[in-house]
C-alpha positions, 0 to 999 in steps of 0.5 A, spaced: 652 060 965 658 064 964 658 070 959 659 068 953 665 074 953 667 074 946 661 076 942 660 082 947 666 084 944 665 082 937 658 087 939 663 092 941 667 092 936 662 091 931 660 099 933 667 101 934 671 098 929 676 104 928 675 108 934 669 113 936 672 118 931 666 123 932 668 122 941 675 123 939 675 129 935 670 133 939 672 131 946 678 131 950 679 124 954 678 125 962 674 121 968 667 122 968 661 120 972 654 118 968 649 114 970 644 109 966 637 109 967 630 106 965 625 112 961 620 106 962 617 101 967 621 095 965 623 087 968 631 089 968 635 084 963 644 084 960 646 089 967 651 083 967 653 084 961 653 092 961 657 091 967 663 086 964 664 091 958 664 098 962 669 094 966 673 089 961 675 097 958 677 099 964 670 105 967 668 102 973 660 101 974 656 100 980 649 096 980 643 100 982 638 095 980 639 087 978 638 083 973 630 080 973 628 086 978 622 090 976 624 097 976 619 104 975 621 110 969 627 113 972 630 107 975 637 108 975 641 102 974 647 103 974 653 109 976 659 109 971 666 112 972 672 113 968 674 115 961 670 120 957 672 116 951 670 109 953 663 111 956 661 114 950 664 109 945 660 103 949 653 107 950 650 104 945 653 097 945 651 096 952 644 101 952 642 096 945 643 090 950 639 092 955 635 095 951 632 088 947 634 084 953 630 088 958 625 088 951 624 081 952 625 080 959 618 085 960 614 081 955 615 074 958 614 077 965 607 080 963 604 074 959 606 069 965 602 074 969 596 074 965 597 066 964 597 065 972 590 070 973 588 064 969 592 057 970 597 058 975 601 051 972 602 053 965 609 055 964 611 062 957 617 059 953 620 062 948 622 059 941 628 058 936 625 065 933 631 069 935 636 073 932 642 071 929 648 071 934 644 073 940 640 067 942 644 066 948 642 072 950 634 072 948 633 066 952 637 069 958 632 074 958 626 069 957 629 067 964 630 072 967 622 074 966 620 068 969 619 063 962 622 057 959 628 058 953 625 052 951 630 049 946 637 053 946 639 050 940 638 044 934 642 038 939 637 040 945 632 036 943 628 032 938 622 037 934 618 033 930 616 039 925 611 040 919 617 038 914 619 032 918 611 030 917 612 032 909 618 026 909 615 019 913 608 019 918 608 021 924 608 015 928 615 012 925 618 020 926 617 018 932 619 011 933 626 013 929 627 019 933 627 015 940 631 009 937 637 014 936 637 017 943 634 015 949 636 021 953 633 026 950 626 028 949 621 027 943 617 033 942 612 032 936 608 038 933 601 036 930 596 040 927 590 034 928 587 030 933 590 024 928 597 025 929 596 027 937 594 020 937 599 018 933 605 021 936 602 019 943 601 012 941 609 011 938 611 015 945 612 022 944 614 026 950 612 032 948 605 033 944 605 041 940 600 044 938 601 047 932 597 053 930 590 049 932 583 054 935 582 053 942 576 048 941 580 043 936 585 043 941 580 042 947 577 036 942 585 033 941 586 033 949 580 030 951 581 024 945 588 023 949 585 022 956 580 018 953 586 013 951 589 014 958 594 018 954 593 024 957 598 025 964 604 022 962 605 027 956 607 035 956 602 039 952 603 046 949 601 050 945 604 054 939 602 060 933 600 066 932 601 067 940 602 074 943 602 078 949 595 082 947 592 074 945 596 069 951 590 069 957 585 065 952 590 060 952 591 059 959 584 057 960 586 050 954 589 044 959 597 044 957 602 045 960 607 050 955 605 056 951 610 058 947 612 064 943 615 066 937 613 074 939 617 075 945 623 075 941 621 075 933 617 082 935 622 086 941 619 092 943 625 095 946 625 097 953 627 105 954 634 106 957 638 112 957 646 114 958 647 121 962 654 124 963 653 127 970 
């Protein structure tokens, strides 16, 4: 997938609208070398993206450590040479990038870990809960910490949510979104056995387990078993689902468990920039 260049730079340019002037004042321009590095153990995610702005501005960069690599604290990441001015002026464009997405990539790799010591099938996806502007680059990271982005936009797939349940009943929400597109998948959130069935019986794809206990959603896979409804559906489970609490989902026979948190609630990854 190509990098979507124009919005690295309207990061940069966010940050640097007028020019660095505290950089311009203070320090006369000249070639510098500085590196990046990791102050923390970390899954990398946005060197390319780093890497495409240091070099758009003309300061060369050699790759150390790679997108999707596990790294330990005092990594370093990359070797940066040229202009003093454009080093300083991209820091925390890049440092922010690498950061979040490092953020993101960390916490999906570390719940994958803690499912597969559990259920080696079951897949971590994320969700639609990303900030504005950045989803490309959330769902990148996901990737690159071994999960699914699950849909990347509102055009990927059908979701039947608790909203669209509040308007027409489930199995005719179903019906209504498999008449509209054959080549796309309808997924259905549920939070009851009843409307499990309901949508499985009109067709659904995908079944959602919506902020459900573990023994409900026990109950509701057994009941679409029993039906003969089981094999031929993609299960998952959804809510309230974190780092801290994921491996107890892993022993519930789905298939997904998707996270909100990994990108609602980012802890940065700790990177640094050192002129040498």
């Amino acid at each position: 997938m190509m990098l979507p260049t124009d919005q690295l730079l309207s990061f940069f340019a966010e940050d640097v609208p007028f020019g660095d002037i505290t950089t311009l004042a203070l320090v006369e321009d000249k070639v510098v070398a500085a590196r990046v590095e990791a102050r923390t153990d970390m899954v990398l995610a946005g060197v390319e993206e780093c890497v495409w702005l240091f070099e758009h501005f003309g300061v060369g960069a050699t790759v150390h450590a790679d997108d999707g690599e596990k790294i330990s604290a005092g990594t370093k990441i990359l070797s940066l040479a040229g202009s003093v001015h454009a080093i300083l002026s991209l820091e925390r464009t890049c440092l922010n990038l690498l950061g979040r997405m490092s953020g993101i990539a960390t916490a999906t790799a570390a719940a994958q870990t803690l499912v597969a010591t559990v259920n080696d099938h079951v897949k971590v996806a994320g969700t639609r809960k990303t900030a504005p502007g950045l989803r490309y680059f959330d769902k990148k990271a996901i990737r690159l910490g071994g999960g699914e982005p699950h849909r990347d936009s509102l055009s990927d797939a059908f979701l039947i949510k608790d909203t669209h349940r509040s308007l027409l009943p489930v199995a005719e929400a179903v019906r209504r979104a498999k008449a509209y597109s054959v080549y796309h998948k309808v997924e259905c959130e549920v939070e009851n056995l009843i409307d499990a069935v309901a949508a499985a019986e009109a067709g659904a794809d995908i079944i959602m387990f919506d902020n459900m206990t573990p023994s409900a959603v026990h109950g509701s896979i057994a009941a679409l078993a029993s039906r003969g409804l089981r094999e031929r559906l993609v299960l998952e489970v959804s809510g309230g689902i974190t780092v801290e609490n994921v491996q107890k989902w892993a022993g519930v026979d789905v298939d997904v468990i998707s996270m909100g948190s990994l990108t609602h609630s980012v802890k940065y990854a700790d990177v640094s920039l050192e002129i040498e």
